[in-house]
Backbone bond lengths (Angstrom), bond angles and torsions (degrees), N, CA, C in turn:
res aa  C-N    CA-C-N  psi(-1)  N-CA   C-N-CA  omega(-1)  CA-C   N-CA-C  phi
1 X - - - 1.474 - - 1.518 109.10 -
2 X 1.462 110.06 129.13 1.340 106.05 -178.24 1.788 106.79 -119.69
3 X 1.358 114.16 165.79 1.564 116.81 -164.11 1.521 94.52 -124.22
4 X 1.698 114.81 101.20 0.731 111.80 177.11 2.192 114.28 -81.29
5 X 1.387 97.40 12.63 1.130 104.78 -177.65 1.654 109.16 -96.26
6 X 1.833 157.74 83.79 1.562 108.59 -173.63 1.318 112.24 -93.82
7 X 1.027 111.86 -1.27 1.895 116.15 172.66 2.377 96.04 -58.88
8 X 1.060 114.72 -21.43 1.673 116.79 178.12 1.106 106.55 -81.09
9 X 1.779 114.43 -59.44 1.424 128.80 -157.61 1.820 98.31 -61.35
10 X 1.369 123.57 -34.40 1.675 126.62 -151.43 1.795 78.40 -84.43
11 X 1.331 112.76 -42.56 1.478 93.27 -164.51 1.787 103.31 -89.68
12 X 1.727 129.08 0.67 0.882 91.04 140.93 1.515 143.15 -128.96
13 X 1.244 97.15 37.19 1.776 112.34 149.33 1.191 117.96 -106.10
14 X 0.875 132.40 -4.60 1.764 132.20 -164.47 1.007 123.92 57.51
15 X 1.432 127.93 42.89 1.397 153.98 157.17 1.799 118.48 -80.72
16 X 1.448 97.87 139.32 1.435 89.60 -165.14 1.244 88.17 -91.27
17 X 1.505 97.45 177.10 1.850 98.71 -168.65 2.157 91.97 -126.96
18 X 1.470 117.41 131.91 1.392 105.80 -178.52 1.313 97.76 -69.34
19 X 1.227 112.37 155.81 1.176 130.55 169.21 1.300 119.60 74.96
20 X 1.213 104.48 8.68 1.713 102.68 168.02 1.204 127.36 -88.02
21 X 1.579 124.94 150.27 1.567 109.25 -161.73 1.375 88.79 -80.17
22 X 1.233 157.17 -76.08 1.085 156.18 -163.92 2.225 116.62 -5.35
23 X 1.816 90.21 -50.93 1.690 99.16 -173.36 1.548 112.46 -42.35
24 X 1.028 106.97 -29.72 1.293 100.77 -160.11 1.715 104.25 -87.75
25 X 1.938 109.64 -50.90 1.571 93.83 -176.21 1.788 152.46 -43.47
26 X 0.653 100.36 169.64 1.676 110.81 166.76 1.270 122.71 -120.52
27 X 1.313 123.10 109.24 0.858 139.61 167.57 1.750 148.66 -66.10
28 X 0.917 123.22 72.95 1.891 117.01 -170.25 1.518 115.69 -47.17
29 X 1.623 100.09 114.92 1.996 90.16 165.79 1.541 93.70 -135.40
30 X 1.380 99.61 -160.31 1.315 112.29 -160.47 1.419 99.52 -91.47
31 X 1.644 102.62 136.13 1.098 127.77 174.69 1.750 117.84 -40.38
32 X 1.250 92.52 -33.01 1.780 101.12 -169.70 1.511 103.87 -83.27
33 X 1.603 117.43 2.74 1.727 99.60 -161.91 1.470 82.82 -104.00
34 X 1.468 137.27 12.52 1.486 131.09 174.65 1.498 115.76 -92.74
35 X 1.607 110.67 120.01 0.702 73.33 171.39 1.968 102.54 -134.53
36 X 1.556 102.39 166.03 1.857 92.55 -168.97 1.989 79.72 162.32
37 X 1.520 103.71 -179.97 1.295 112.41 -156.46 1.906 98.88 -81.65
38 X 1.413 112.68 147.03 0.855 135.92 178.31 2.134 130.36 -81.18
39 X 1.247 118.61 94.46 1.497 116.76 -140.64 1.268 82.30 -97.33
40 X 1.463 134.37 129.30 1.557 142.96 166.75 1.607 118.82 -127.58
41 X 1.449 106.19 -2.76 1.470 100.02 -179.25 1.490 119.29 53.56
42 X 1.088 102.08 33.27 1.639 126.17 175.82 2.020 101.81 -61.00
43 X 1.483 98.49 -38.29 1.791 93.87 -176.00 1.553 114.50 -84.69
44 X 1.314 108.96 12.73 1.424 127.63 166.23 1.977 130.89 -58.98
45 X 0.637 118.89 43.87 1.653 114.14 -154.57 0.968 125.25 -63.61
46 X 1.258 129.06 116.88 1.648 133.97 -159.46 1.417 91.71 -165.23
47 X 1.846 114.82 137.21 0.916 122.50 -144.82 1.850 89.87 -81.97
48 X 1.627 115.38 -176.52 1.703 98.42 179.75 1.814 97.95 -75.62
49 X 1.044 127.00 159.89 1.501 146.69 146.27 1.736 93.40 85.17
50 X 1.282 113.51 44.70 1.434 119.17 177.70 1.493 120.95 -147.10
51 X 1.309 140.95 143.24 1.161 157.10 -176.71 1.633 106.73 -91.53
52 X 1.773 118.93 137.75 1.198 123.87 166.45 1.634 101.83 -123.46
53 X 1.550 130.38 126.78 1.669 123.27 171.05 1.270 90.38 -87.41
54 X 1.897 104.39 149.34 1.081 122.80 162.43 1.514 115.15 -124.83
55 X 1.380 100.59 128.03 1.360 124.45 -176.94 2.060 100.15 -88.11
56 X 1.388 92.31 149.62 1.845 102.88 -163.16 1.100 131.59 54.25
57 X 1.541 136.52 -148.39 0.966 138.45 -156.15 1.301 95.63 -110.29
58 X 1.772 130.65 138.80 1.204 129.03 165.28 1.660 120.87 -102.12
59 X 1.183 134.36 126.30 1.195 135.60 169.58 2.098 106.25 -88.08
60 X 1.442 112.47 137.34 1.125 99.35 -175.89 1.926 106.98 -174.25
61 X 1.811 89.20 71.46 1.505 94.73 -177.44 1.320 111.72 118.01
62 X 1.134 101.20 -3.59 1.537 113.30 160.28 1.509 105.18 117.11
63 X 1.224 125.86 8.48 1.418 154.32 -151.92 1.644 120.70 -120.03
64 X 0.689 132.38 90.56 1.420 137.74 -145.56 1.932 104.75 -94.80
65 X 0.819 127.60 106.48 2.217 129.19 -177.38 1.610 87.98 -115.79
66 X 1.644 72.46 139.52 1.509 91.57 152.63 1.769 94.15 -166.50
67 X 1.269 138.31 -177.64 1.504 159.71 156.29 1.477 112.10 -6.17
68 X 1.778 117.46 -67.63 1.144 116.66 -156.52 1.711 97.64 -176.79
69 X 1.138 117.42 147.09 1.777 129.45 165.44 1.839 109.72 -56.32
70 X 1.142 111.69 152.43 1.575 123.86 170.17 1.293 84.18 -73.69
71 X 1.706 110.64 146.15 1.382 128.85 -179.45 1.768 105.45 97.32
72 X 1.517 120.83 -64.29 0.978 108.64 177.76 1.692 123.23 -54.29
73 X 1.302 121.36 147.29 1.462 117.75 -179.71 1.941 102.85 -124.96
74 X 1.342 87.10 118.88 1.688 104.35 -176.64 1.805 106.96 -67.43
75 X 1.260 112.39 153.23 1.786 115.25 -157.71 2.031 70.64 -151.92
76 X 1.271 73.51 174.27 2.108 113.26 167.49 1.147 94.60 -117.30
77 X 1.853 106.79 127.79 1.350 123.39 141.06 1.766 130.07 -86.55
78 X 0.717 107.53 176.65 2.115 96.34 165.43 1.578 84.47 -148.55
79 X 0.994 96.59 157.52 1.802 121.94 176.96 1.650 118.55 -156.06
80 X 0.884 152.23 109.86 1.129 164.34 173.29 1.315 127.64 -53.60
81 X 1.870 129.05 98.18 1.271 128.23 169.34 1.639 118.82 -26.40
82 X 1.346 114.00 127.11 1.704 110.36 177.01 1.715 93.67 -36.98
83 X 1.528 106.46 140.56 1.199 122.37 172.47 1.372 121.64 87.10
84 X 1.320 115.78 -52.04 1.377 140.09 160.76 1.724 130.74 -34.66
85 X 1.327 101.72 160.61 1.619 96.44 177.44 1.797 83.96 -92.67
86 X 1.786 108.33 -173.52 0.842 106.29 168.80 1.505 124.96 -88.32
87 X 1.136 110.36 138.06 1.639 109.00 -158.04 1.632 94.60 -135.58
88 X 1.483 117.66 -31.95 1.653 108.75 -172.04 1.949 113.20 -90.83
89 X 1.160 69.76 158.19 2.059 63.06 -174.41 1.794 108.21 -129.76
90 X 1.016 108.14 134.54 1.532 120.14 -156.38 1.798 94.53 -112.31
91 X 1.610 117.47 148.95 1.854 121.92 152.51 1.564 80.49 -58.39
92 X 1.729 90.82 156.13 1.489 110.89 157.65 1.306 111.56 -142.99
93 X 1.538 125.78 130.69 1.371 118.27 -176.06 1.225 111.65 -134.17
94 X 1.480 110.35 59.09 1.759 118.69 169.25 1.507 91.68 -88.24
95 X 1.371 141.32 20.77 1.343 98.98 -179.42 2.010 92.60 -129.58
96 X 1.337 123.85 157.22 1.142 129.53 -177.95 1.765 106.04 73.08
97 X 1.190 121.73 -167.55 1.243 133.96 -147.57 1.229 110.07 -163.86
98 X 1.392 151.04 129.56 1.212 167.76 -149.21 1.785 98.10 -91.02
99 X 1.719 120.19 108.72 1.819 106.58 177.09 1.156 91.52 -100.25
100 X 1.668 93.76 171.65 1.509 114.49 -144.20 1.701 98.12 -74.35
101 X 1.749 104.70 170.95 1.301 107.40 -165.49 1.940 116.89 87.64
102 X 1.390 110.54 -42.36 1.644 105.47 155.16 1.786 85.53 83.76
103 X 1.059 93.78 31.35 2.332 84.11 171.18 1.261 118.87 -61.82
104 X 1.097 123.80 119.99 1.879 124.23 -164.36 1.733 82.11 -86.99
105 X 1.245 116.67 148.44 1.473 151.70 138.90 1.910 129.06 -91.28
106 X 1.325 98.79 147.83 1.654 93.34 -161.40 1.519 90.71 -113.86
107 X 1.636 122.42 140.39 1.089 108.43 174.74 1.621 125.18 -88.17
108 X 1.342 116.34 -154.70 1.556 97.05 -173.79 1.716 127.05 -68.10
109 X 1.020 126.03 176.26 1.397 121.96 175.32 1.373 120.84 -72.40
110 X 1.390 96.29 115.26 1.842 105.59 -162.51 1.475 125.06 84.15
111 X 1.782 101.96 6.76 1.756 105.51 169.95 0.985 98.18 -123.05
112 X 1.576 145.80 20.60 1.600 143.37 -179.21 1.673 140.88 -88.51
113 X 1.152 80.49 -59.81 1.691 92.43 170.59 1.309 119.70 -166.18
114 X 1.593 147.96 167.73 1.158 114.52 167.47 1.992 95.85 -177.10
115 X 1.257 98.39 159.64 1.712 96.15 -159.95 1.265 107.89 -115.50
116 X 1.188 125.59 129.81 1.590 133.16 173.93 1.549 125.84 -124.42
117 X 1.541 96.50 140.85 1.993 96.19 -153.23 1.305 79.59 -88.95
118 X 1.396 126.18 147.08 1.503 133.91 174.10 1.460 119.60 -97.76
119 X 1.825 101.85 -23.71 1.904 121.14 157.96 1.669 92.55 85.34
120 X 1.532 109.01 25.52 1.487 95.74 161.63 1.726 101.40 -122.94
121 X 1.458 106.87 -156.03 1.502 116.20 -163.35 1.436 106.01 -62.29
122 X 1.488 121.59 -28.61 1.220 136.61 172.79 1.338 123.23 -65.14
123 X 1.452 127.97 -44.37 0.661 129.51 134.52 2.098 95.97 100.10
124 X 1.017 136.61 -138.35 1.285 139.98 -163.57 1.200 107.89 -86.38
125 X 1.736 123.34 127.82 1.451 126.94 175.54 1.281 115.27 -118.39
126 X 1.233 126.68 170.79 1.187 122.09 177.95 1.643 123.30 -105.63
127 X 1.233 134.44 140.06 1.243 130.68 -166.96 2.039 121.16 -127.96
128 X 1.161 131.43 164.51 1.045 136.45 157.18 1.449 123.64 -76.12
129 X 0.966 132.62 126.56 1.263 119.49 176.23 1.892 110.09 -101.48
130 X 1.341 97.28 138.33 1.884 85.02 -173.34 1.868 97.42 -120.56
131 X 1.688 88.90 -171.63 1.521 104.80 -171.20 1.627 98.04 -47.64
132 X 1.377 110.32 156.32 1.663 111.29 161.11 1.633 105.48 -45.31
133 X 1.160 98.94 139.49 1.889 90.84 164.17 1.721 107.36 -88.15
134 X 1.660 100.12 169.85 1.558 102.95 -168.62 1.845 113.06 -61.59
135 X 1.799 103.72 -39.88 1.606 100.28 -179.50 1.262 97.01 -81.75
136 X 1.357 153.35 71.72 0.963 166.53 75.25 2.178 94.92 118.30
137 X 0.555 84.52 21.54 2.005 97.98 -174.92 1.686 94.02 -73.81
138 X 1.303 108.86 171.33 1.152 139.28 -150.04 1.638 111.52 -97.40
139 X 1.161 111.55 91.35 1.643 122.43 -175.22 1.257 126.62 -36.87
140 X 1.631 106.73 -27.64 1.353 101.24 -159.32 1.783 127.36 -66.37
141 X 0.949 142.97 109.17 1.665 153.54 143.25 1.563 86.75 152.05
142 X 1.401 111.75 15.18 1.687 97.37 166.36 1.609 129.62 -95.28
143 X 1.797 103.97 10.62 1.593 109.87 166.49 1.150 122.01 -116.43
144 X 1.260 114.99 171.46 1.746 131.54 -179.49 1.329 104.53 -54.20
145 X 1.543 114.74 158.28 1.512 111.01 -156.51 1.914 89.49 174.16
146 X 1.853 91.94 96.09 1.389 118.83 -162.09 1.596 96.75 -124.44
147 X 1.846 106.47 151.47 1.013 109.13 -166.72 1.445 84.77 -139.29
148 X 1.738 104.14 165.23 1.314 134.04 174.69 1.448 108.95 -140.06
149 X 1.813 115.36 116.23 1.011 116.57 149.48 1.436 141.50 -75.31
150 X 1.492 123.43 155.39 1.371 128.02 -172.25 1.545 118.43 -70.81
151 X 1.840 94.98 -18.75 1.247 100.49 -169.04 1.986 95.30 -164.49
152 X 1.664 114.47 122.87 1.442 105.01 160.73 1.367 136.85 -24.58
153 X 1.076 116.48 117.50 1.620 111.86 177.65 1.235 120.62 -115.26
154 X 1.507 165.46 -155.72 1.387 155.83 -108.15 1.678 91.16 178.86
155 X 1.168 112.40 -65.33 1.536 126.00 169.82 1.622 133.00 -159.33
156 X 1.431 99.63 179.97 1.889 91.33 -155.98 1.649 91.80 -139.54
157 X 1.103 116.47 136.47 1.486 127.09 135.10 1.648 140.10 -118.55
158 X 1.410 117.96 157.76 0.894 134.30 -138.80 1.531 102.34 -137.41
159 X 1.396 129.60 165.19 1.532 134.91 144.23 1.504 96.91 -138.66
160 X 1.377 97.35 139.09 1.584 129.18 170.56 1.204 119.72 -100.05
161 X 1.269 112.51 120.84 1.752 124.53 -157.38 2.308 82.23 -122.82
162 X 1.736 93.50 146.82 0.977 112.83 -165.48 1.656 143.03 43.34
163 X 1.240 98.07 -4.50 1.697 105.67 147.89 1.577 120.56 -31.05
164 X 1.341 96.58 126.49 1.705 111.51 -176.98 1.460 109.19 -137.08
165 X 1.389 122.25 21.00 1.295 137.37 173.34 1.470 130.43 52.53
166 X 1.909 83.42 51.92 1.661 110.40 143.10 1.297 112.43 -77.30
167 X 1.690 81.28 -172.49 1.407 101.37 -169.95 1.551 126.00 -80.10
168 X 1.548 142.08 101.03 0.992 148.18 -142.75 1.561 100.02 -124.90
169 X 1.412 116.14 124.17 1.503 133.98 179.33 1.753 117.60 -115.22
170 X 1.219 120.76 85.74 1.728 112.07 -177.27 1.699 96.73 -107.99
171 X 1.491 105.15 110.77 1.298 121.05 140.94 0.837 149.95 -84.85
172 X 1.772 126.63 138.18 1.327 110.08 -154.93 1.687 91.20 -123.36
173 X 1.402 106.39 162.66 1.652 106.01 -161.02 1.655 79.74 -148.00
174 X 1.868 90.41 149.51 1.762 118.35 164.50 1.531 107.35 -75.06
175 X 1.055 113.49 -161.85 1.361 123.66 -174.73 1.599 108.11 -100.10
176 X 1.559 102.04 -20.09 1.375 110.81 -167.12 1.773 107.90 -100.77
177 X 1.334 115.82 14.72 1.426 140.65 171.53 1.685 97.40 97.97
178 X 1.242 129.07 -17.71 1.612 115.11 -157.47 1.440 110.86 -85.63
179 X 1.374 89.63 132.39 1.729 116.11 161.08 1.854 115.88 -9.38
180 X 1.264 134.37 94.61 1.286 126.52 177.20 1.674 91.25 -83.27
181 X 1.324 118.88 -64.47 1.492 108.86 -176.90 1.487 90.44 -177.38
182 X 1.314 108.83 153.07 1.725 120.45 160.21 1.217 101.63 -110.26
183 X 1.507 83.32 136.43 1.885 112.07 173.39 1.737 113.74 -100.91
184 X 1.646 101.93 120.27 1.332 94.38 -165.84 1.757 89.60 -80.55
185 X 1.465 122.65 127.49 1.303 129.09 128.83 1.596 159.55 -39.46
186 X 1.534 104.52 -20.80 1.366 156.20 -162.36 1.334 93.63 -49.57
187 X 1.309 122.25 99.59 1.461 124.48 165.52 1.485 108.22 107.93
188 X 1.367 131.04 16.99 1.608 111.49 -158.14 1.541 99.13 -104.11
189 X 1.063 142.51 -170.07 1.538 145.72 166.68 1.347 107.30 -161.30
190 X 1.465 82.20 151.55 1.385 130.08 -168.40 1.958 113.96 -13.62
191 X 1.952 104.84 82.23 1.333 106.27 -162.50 1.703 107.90 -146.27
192 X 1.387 109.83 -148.74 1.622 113.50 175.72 1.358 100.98 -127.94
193 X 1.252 105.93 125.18 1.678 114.21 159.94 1.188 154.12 175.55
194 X 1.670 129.48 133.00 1.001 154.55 -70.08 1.608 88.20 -142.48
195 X 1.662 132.12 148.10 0.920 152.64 136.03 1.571 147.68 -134.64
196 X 0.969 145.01 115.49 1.540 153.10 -153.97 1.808 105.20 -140.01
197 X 1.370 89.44 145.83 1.679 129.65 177.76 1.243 111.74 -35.03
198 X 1.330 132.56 110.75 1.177 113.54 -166.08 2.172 108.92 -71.68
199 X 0.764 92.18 -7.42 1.680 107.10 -169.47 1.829 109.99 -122.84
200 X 1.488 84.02 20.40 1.634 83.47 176.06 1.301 130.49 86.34
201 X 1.847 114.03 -38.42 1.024 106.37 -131.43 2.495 106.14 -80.05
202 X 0.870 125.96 -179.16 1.299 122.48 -174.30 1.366 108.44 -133.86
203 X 1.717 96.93 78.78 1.649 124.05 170.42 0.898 116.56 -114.74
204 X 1.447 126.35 -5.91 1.621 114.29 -168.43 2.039 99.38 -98.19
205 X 1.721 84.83 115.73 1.154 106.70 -167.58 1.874 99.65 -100.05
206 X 1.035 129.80 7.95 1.511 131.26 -158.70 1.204 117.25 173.10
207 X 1.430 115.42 170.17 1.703 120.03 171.37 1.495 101.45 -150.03
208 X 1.291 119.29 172.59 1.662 127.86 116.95 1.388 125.80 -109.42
209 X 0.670 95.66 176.77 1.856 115.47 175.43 1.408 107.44 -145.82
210 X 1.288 101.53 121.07 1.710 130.15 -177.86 1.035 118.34 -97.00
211 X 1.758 153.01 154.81 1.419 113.93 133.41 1.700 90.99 -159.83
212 X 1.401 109.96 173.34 1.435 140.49 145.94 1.252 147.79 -127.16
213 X 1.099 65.99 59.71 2.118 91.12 -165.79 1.552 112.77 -107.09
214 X 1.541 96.25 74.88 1.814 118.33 178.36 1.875 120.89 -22.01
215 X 1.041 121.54 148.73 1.408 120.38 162.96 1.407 96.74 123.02
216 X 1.517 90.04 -76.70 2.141 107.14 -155.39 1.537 100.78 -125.28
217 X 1.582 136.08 -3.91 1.137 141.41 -167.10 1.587 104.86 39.14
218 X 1.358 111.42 -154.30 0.912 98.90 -174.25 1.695 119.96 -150.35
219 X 1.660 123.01 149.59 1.332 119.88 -146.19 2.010 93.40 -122.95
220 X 0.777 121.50 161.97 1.622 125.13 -170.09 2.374 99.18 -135.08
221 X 1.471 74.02 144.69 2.036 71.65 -174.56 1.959 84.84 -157.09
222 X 1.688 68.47 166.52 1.821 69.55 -169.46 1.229 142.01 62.97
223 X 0.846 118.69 45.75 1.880 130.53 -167.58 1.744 95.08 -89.11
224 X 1.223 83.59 129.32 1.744 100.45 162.94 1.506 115.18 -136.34
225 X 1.471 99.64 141.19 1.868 118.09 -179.45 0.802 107.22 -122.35
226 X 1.755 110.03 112.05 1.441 99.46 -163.90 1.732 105.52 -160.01
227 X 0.764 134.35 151.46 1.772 123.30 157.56 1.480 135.49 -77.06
228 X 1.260 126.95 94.41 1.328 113.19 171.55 1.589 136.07 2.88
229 X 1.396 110.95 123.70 1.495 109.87 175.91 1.689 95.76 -77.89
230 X 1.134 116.47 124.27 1.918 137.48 -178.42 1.548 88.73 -64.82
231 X 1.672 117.38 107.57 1.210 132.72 146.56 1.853 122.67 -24.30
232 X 1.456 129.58 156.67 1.324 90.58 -152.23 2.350 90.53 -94.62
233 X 0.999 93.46 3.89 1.675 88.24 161.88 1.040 132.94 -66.88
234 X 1.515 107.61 -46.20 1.325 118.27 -177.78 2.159 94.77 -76.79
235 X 0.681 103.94 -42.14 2.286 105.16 -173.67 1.365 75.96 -43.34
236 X 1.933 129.17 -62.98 1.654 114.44 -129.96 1.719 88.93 -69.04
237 X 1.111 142.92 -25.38 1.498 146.78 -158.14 1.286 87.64 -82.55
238 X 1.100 134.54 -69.36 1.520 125.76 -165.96 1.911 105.92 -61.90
239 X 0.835 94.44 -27.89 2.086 90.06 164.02 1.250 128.93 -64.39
240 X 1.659 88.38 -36.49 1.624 97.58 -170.90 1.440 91.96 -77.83
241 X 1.175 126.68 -45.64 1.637 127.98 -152.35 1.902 96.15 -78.88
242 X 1.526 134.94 -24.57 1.057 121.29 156.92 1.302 117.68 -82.71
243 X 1.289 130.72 -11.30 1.493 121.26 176.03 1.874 98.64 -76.25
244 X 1.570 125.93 -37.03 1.391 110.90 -174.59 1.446 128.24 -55.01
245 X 2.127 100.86 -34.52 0.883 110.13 -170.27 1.690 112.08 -70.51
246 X 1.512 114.52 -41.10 1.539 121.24 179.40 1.313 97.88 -43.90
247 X 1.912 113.63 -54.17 1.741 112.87 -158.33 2.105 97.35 -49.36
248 X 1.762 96.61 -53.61 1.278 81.46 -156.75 2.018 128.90 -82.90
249 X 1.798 96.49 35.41 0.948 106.59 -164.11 1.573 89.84 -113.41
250 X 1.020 122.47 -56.27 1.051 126.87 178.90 1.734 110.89 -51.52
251 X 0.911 122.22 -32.64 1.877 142.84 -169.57 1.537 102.99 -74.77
252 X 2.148 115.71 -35.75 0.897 110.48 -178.72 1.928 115.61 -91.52
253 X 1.462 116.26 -2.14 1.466 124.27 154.61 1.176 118.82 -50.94
């Protein structure tokens, strides 16, 4: 039996099909349909309503942060408080490209990363730390803030703590540095959420997280790596597509 369809056959084996527009997207679902271990930086200790900077690279759950990938080259943004001139200054990493292997880099000492207990149920998130800003205020969730997995995954969620609906950039990267897709964030507040492969597949070996989102920038908690629980439309397709193969195995005895 042959499928003169493969846009059918990929969805029902879960095979990607080349050239389909689908391979490439990213998809947003609900945070709750992930499921896999839950990363909170709980072994973080910082007293409640206080900030700790972290200097180098942090490992934390099997998950490795630091600034930005080798290849990428860190710049200054400015962005402007609603109303305001621009006065805040953001990492910016439109320029260069992530080489292969995904090597995290740490930024300078006291511009890297850094964790703040918020003293609710949530408890400690993790943040970017960026350039000093010009009125001399307090950098922290105003830098880049890139991750490396131990192992490819399918999809990831997240919650974003202090979002006020700037501008938010999460890229997702292969193992081999290339572009899977950026998800514009741009406008969302303070919530949980979730993205996966549109084709399944379990390449996304990394991210960044960008932003210019004035005030409080912005801090990330709760990260999960994980694969989608298969909606029950998509399960009945993968039944049908192993029941054809049994029929036409048995048919060829």
């Amino acid at each position: 039996m042959r499928f003169k369809n493969p846009t059918l056959m990929a969805a029902l084996f879960g095979l990607s099909v080349v050239g389909a527009s689908q391979a490439a997207t990213i998809n947003e679902v609900s945070y709750g349909s992930l499921t896999g271990t839950t990363l909170n930086f709980a072994e973080l200790v910082v007293a409640e309503g206080d900030e700790q900077l972290i200097n180098g690279l942090l490992t934390s759950g099997g998950v490795q942060f630091g600034e930005r990938f080798d290849g990428q080259e860190l710049a200054v943004a400015k962005a402007p408080r609603p109303g305001a001139v621009a006065q805040d200054w953001f990492d910016d990493l439109s320029f260069g490209s992530p080489v292969a292997g995904l090597t995290l880099l740490a930024g300078a000492a006291g511009a890297n990363l850094g964790a703040y207990n918020y003293g609710d149920a949530d408890g400690v998130a993790l943040a970017g730390v960026g350039p000093q800003n010009s009125d001399g205020s307090d950098p922290f969730g105003f830098g880049a803030l890139s991750a490396r997995f131990a192992n490819p995954v399918s999809a990831l969620g997240l919650q974003l703590r202090e979002s006020d609906g700037g501008a938010i950039t999460l890229a997702l990267y292969r193992l081999d540095g290339s572009l899977i897709q950026s998800v514009d964030l741009s406008g969302r507040a303070d919530g949980f959420y979730a993205f996966a492969r549109g084709d399944g597949s379990a390449d996304i070996a990394g991210f960044t997280l960008s932003n210019r989102d004035s005030y409080y920038g912005i801090a990330i908690d709760n990260l999960v790596l994980a694969t989608p629980v298969p909606e029950p439309a998509s399960l009945a397709l993968l039944v049908l597509g192993l029941g054809l193969v049994a029929r036409r195995r048995l048919q060829s005895k």
